[in-house]
N, C-alpha and C positions, 0 to 999 in steps of 0.2 A: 396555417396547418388546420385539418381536419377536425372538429372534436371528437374524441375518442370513443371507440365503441363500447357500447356498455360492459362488454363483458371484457374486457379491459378497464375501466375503472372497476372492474369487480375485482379481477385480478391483483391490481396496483393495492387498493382497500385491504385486499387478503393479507400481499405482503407488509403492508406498513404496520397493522393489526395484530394478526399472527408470529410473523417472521422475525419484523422487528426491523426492515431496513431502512435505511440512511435515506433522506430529503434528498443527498446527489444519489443515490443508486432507483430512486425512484424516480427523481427525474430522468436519469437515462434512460431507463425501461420507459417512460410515456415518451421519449423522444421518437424510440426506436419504433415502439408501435405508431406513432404518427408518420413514419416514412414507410411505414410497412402499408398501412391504410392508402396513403398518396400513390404508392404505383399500382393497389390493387382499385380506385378509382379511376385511376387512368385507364384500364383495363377493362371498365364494365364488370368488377367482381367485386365480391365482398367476403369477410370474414368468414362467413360460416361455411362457403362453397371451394375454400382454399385445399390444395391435393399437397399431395409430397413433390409434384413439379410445379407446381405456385413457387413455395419456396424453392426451389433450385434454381428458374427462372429470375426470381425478386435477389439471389444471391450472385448469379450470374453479372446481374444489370448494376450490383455494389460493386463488382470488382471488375465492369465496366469504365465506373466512373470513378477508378483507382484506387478502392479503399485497400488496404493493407490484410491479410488474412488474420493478424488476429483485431481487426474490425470488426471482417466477415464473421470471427466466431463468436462475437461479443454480440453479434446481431441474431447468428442462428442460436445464440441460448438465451435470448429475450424470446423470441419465438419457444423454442420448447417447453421456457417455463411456460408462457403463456396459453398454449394448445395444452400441457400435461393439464393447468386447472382448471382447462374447459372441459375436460376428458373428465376431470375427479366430479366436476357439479353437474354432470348429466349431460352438457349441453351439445355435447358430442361425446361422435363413437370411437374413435381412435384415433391420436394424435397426426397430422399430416406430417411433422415435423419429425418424428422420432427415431427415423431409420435413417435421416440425410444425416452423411457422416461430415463433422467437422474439419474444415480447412487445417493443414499440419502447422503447427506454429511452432519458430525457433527457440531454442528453452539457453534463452543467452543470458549472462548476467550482465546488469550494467555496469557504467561505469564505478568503479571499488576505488576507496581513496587508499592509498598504505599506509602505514603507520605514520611512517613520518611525513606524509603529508596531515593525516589528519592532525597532528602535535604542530605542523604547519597552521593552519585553518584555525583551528582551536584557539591559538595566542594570537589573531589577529586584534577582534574586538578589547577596545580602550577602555579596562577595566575601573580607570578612575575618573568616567561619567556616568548616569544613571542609563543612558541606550548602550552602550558597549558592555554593561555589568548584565544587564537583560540581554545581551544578544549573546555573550561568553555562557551564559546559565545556560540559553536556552539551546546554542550548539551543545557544551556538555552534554545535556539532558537528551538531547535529540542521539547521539554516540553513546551514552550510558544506556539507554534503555532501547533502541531500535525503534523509534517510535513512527509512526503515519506521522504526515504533518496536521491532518486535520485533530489525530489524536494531541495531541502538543498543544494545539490552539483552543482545544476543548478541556483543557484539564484550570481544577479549581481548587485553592490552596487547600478544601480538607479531602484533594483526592492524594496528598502527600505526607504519611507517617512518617515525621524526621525521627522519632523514636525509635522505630523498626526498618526504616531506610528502604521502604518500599513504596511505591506508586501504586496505586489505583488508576489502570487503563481502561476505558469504551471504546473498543475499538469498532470493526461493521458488525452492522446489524446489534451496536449496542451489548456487546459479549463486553461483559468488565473480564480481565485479568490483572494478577498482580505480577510486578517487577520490580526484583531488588533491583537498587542502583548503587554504584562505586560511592564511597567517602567524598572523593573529593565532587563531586555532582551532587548530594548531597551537601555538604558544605555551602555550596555555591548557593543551589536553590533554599535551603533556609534563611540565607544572608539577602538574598533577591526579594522572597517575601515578607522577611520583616523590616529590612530598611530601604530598599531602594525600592519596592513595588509602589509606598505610602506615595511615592516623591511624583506618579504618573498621575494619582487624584483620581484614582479609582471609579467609575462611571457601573463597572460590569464584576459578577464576580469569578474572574477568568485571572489566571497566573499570570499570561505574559500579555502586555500593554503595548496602545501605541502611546505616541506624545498627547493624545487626547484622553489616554484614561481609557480606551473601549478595547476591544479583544483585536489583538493580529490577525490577519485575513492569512488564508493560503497563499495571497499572489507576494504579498507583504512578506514574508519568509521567505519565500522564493528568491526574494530580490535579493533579501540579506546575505543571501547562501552567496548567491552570486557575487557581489560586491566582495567579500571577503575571501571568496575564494581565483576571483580576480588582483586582489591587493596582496594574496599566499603568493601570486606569481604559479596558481595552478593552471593547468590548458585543459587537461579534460573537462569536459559538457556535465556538469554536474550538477542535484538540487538537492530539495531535503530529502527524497528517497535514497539517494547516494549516502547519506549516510546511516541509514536505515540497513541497508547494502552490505554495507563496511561493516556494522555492528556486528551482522552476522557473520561476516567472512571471517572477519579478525576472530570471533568465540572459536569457528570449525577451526580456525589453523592453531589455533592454542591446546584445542585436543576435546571441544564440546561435540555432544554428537547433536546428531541432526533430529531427536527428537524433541531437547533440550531447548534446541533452537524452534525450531516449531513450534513450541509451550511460551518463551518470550515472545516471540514474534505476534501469534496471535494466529498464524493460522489456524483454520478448522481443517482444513485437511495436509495430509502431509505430504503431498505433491507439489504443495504450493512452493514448499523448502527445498525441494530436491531438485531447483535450479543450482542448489552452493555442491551439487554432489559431488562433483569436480574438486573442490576445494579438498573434503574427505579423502578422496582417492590421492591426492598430491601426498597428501601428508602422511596416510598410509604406505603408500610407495616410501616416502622419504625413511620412513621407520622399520620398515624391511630390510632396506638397503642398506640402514646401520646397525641393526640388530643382529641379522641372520646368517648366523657363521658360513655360510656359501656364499652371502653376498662381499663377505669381508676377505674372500679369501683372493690374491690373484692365480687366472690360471694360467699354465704355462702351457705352451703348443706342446704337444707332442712329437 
């Protein structure tokens, strides 16, 4: 790959600096500008000479090469940020990027465990070893609070008030929020930290351990998810964002609303949420239909 153009590393700088974002969200963004660079050398062009069909060409030739439309949009808004801060520090006149409009992406939920699969899942891990009591904590925890997995793998036992029963979350870009969590997740996690965390011989100071004592990886979670959600005798394609998923579907069907859920979850915007609207409208409907002296009534043909 390329090395990146200056005003690209300006950019990146900006965001890690300013912004505040994530090592992976940075490295996506220098990924993306380095394939962006690659087809515009192929081309005999460069950054500064790029139009609004530069990019629609460069997005044409992604979903030549089969990317997925929300690829393509995860590509056209590396680009936008990127022209908007060439736009704010002078260095151009007006974004190339900012009139091509976004590929439509499908606003699907994934896969959603049900209850009683999750109460499945949940009682897998072999609570009377020191990896089964860490991996029961940490499904819990992961179901109690709707967490990221990288948020899970980042958290440190004084981000955990057992007093007040509430977590301290960083989630992107480093946004802390708090999140109660249920008694028995709670329960769990102060018993994990003070007697079975000692037993992993601590190396880091990160809550959930591997057998060496150092922090759980992302891919490492992944697997666990799997494993025991193969040993449930589940079939859906599931990881830790499924239950992240579930967290919030199960609050909407219990009667949260969706702003509520927005404020746990962590998004900053509330679009992000309004993949579960579905969920709200079920339940609505279902409360109409039993409440509302017309829906309760039968009619009779005339």
């Amino acid at each position: 790959m390329p090395p990146l153009h200056p005003w690209a590393d300006a950019w990146l700088e900006h965001l890690l600096v300013i912004k505040g974002l994530s090592e992976n969200s940075l490295a996506a963004y220098a990924q993306d500008m380095q394939h962006f660079q690659v087809f515009l050398s192929e081309r005999s062009s460069s950054v500064e000479d790029v139009s609004d069909q530069t990019i629609f060409l460069y997005l044409m030739f992604l979903r030549q090469k089969g990317l997925t439309s929300r690829s393509l949009a995860r590509h056209l808004s590396s680009m936008r940020g990127f022209f908007a801060h060439a736009v704010a520090e002078g260095w151009l006149d007006l974004s190339p990027a900012a009139l091509i409009e976004a590929p439509k992406l499908p606003r699907t939920l994934p896969d959603v465990l049900s209850r009683d699969e999750m109460e499945t899942l949940l009682a897998r891990p072999d609570m009377e070893t020191s990896l089964g009591f860490r991996d029961r904590a940490m499904l819990e925890l992961l179901y109690a609070a709707g967490l990221r997995v990288t948020e899970l793998i980042s958290l440190t036992p004084l981000d955990f008030d057992a007093q007040s029963g509430v977590l301290r979350v960083f989630g992107k870009g480093d946004k802390e929020r708090l999140v109660p969590i249920h008694s028995l997740a709670q329960d769990l996690l102060s018993r994990y930290i003070q007697t079975v965390r000692p037993a992993f011989k601590p190396v880091t100071d990160l809550v959930f351990l591997n057998r060496s004592g150092k922090g759980l990886t992302r891919q490492g979670v992944w697997k666990l998810i799997k494993r025991y959600a193969l040993d449930a005798g589940i079939v859906k394609d599931i990881s830790p964002h499924s239950l992240r998923h579930s967290f919030a579907t199960h609050l909407l069907e219990g009667g949260a609303d969706l702003r509520t859920v927005q404020l746990l979850l962590g998004h900053a915007d509330i679009s992000a949420t309004e993949i579960y609207t579905h969920v709200q409208a079920d339940r609505l409907t279902a409360i109409h239909r039993s409440h509302h002296p017309r829906s309760r009534t039968t009619r009779k043909d005339s």
